[in-house]
N, C-alpha and C positions, 0 to 999 in steps of 0.2 A: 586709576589713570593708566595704571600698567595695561590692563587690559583691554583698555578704549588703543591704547596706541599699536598695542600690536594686533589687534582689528586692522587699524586705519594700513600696520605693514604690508598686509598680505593682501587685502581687497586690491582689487585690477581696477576698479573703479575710481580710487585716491590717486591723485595725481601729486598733491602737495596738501602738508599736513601744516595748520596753526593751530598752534595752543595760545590763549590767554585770559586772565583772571574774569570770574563768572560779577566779581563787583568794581570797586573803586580801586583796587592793587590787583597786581600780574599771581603775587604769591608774598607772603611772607614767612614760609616755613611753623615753625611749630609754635604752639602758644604761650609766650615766654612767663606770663602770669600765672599760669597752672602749671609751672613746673616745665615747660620748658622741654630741650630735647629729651633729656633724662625720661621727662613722664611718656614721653611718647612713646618710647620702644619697650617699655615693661612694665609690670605692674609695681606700687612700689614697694611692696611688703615681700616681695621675692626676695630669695638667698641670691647673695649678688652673684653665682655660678651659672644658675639659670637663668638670671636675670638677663646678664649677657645674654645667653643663648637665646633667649626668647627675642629678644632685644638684636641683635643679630640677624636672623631670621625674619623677622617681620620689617626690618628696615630694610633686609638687601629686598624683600618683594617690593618694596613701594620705589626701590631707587630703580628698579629694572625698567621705569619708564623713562629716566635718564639714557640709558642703554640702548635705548629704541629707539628714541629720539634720534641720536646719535647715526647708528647703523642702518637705519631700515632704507633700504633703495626709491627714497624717494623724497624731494628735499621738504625741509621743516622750518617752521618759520615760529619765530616768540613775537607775540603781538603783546606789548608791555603797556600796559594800560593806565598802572600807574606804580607806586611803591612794589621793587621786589627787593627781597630778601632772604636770607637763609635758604633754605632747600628751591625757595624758586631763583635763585641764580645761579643753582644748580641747572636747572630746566632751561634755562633760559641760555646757558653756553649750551648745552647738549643740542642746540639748534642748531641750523646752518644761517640763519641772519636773525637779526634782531632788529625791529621796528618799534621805536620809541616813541609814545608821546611826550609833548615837553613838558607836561607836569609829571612824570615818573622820576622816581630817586631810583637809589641802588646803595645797597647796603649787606656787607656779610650778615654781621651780628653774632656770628660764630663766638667771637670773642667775648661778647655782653653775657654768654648764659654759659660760658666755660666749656665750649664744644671746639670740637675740631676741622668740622664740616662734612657736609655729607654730599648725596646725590652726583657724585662727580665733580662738584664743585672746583675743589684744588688740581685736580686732572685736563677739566676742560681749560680754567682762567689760566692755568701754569700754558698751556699748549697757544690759547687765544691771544695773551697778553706775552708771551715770557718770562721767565721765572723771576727777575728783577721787581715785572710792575705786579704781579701776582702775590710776590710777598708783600709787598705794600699795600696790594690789598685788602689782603688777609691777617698781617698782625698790625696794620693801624686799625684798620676796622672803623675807617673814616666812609661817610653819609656821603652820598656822589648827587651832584645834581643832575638832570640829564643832559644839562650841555658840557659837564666836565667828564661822564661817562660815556658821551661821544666822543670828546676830544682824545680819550684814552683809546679809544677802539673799542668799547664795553657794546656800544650798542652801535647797530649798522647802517639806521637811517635816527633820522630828528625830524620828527612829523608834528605838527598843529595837532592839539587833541582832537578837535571835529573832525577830523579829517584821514584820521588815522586807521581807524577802519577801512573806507574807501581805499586808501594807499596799501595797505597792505592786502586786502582780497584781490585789489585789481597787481599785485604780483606774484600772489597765488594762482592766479589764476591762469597768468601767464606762462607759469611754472608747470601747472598740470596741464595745460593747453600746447608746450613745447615736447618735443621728441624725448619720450621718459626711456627708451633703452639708453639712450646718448646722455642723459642727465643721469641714471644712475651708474652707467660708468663713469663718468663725471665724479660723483659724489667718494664712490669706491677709491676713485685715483686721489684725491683730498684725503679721505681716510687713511689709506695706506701711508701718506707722505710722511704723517706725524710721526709714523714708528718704521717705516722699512727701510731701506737704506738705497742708493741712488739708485744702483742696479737692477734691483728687482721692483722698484718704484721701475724703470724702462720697460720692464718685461711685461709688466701688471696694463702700462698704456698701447705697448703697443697691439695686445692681446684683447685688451678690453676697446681699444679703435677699432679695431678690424670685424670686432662682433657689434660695437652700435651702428658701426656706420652698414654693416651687411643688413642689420633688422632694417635701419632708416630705407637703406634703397627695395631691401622685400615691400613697406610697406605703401611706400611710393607706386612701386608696379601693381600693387593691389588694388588703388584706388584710382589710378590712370584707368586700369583695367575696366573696371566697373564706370566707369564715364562711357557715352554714345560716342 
């Protein structure tokens, strides 16, 4: 998945990126019957030194599409299709909106298999929600339905399942179809907010205004131009 996303970052062609689940859930993280996060990141007969380290290493690769999500200049959308959990609510803040069907739950589960969370998880929820309803999230490790994880802020729209696709391509769509220098300075400027501080959050808009709105009017006279 890392690798499909930082495809979709750099292609000029992607205007806006959705992810969501290939069945009946968006994601549920790791398979808690087999062992769970533990089995996932090592083998199990490893010396718990390398264990870590293997363990380590192959998880920060699969979380770099968290990271992607997140950063890449161009916005991203969680198309939730039904039950996420674990590592996909990770995936699922590393978006820039969340589109819910109303049969989808939300659930850590961090807490059911003795994990801590991963993917961004506790980073993005602590920033989305505030650190108050984040820990509430995370050590009750209470089942959301999706109109209670709307009402929290969890998720960005409450769509009819049938319907849900249609609603969120047709704001994909509208997303790659609007002015992408002005939208990724956009996204930049939201980025920056969480961590910089008021000032150079000033410096960063009015820096990054002056160059989407220059591309926007370049590419206006490009296309007047080319008109009889």
């Amino acid at each position: 998945m890392a690798a499909a996303c930082a495809d979709a970052a750099r292609d000029a062609s992607v205007g806006c990126v959705v992810i969501t689940g290939a069945g009946r859930g968006f994601c549920s993280g790791g398979d808690i019957k087999e062992g769970g996060a533990d089995k996932a990141v090592a083998p199990p007969n490893s010396e718990i030194g390398s264990r870590v380290e293997q363990g380590f290493t192959r998880l920060r690769g699969f979380m770099e599409a968290a990271r992607l999500l997140h950063e890449m200049p161009k916005p991203s959308i969680a198309m939730v299709n039904g039950p996420v959990a674990g590592a996909g609510i990770g995936l699922a803040g590393a978006c820039d909106l969340r589109f819910a069907a109303r049969s989808a739950t939300f659930l850590t589960a961090f807490d059911r298999i003795g994990a801590s969370g991963d993917f961004g998880s506790t980073w993005f929820w602590t920033k989305i929600l505030g650190t108050g309803r984040a820990r509430e999230l995370f050590l009750l490790g209470e089942k959301l339905s999706a109109e209670d994880a709307f009402a929290k802020g969890i998720f960005t729209r409450l769509i009819d399942d049938d319907e849900l696709r249609e609603v969120t391509m047709r704001a994909a769509h509208r997303l790659a179809d609007g002015p992408r220098m002005g939208l990724r300075y956009m996204k930049a400027n939201l980025n920056n907010a969480e961590d910089w501080a008021f000032e150079a959050a000033l410096d960063a808009e009015a820096l990054h205004m002056n160059l989407s709105t220059q591309a926007s009017a370049l590419i206006w006279r490009e296309e007047h131009k080319a008109k009889p």
